[in-house]
C-alpha positions in Angstrom: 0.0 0.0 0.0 2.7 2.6 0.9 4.4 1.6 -2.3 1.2 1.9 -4.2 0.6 5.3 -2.4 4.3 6.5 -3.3 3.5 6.1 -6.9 0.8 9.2 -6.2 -2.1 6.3 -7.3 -5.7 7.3 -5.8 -6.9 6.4 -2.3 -9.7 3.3 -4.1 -6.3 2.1 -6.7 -4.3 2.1 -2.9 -7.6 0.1 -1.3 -7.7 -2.0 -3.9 -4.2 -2.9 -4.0 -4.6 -3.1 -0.1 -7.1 -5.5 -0.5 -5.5 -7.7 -3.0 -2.2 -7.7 -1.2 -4.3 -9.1 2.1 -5.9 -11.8 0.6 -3.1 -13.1 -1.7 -0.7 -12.9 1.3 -3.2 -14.4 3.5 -3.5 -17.5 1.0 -0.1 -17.9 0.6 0.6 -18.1 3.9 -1.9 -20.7 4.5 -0.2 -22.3 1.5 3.2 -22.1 2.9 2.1 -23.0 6.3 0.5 -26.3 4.9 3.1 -27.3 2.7 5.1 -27.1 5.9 3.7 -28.6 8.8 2.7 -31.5 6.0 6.0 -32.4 5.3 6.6 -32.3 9.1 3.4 -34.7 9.6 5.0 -37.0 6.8 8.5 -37.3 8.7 6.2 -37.9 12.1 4.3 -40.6 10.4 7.7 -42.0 8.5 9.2 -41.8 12.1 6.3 -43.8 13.5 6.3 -46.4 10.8 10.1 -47.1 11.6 9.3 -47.2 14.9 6.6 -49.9 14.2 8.9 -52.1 12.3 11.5 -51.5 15.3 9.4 -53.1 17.7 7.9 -55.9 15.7 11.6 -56.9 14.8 13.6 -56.2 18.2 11.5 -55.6 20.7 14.0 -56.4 23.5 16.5 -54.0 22.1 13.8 -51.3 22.0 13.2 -51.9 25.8 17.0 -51.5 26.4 16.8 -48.4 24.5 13.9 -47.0 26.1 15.7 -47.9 29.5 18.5 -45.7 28.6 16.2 -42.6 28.0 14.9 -42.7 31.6 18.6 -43.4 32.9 19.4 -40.7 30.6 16.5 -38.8 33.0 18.4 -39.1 35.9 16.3 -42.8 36.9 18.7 -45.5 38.6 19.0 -48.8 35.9 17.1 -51.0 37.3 14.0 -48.3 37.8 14.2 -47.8 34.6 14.4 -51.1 33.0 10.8 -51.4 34.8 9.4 -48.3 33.8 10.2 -49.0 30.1 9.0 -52.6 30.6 5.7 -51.5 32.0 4.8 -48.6 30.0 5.6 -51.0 26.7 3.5 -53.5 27.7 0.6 -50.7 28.0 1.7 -49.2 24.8 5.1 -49.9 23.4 4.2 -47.7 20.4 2.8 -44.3 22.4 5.6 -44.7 24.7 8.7 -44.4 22.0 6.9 -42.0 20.2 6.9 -39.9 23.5 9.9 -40.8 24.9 12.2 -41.2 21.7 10.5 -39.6 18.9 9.3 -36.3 21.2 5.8 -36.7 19.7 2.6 -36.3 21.3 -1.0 -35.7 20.6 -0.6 -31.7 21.7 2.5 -31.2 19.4 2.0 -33.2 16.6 1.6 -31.9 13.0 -1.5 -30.4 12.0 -1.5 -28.8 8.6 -5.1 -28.0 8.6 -5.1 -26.3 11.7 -1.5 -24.3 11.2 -2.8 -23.3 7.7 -5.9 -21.3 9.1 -4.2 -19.6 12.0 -1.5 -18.4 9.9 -3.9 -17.0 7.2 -6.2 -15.6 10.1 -3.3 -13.9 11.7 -2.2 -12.7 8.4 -5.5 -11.3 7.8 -6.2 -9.7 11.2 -2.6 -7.6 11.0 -3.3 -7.1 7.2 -6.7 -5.7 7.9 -4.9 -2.7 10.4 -3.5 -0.8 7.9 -6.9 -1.0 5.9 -9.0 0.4 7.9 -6.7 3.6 8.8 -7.0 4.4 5.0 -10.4 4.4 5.1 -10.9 6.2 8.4 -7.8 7.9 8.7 -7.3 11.7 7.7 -8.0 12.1 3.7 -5.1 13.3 1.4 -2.5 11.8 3.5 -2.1 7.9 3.0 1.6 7.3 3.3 2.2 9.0 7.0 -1.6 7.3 8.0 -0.4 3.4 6.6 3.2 3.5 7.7 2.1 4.7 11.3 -0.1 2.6 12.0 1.4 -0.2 10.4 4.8 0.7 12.6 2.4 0.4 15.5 1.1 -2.7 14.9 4.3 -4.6 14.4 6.1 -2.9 17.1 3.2 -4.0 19.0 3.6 -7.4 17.6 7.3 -7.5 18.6 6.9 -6.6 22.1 4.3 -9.1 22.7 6.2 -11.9 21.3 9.5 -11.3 23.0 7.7 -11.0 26.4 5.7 -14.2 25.4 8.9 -15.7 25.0 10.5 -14.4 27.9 12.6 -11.9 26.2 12.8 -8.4 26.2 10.1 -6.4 24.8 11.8 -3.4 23.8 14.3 -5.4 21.9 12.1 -7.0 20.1 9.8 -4.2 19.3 12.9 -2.4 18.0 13.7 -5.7 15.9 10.6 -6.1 14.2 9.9 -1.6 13.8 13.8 -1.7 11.9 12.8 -4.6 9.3 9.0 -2.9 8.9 10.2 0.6 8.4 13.4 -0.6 6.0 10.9 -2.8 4.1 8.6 0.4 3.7 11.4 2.5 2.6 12.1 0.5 0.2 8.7 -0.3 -0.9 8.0 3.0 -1.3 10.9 4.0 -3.1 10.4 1.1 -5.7 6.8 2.9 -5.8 7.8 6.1 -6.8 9.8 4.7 -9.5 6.4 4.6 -11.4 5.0 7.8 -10.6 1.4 7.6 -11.9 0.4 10.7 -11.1 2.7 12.0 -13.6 
């Protein structure tokens, strides 16, 4: 949008293009997303295949290995030869894909699922920028899209470092650095082709 706006195009051609820019990048990050996590839920279910085959072919030498996990765990030998024992004879399968493989029902791969939230996210930041060109202060959509956009991912940045136990301002600086710098250049790439001319 602040590249479309640079090139002096109308506030509807700057919408539009705003519009179109939302949806497309909200589709392709679903796509992306999906491709993704899918090729993530194909090396789980390779993983677990392997697995399978493991304990249908050596099933004592999957015990011992198991064993060494929960020795590895800080669990004296013998503890955990019967842990391993006891939890494969509930479920040898659920308990080396926990144990060995690091998969569970609350972190395995969901494409579907990681596909939607990325597009929705996508769509709910895209649709910031938007709606300060349509209410913001006519004749003035660069300062009114690159504030408000600056806003946003500053916010964005703050929130995630603190959600990940980082700091907020560095983060916040992080993510307002690449924004603006990918603005510049957006715009200047804009006014290349000046259609107000």
């Amino acid at each position: 949008m602040v590249g479309v706006a640079a090139a002096h195009a109308g506030s509807s051609e700057i919408l539009v293009v705003g519009v179109a820019g939302l949806i497309a990048g909200a589709m392709s990050m679903a796509a992306g997303e999906y491709v993704s996590v899918s090729s993530q839920a194909d090396a789980e279910a390779a993983d677990l295949e392997r697995e399978r085959r493991e304990l249908e072919t050596d099933h004592e030498h999957e015990k011992i290995e198991l064993a060494a996990i929960y020795e590895g765990r800080g669990l004296d030998p013998a503890l955990a030869l019967q842990v391993s024992e006891q939890l494969m004879a509930h479920d040898a399968l659920a308990a080396h894909a926990r144990d060995e493989l690091g998969l569970t029902d609350i972190n395995s791969a969901r494409p579907i699922t990681a596909a939607w939230t990325s597009a929705i996210s996508f769509a709910l930041g895209g649709a910031l920028p938007l709606l300060a060109l349509l209410f913001g202060p006519p004749g003035a959509p660069i300062p009114t899209i690159a504030s408000t956009s600056l806003a946003c991912l500053a916010t964005t940045g703050a929130l995630a470092a603190r959600a990940g136990g980082a700091n907020p301002v560095k983060g916040a600086a992080r993510v307002l650095f690449w924004g603006a710098a990918a603005m510049l250049i957006t715009a200047a790439v804009g006014a290349l082709f000046d259609v107000g001319a």
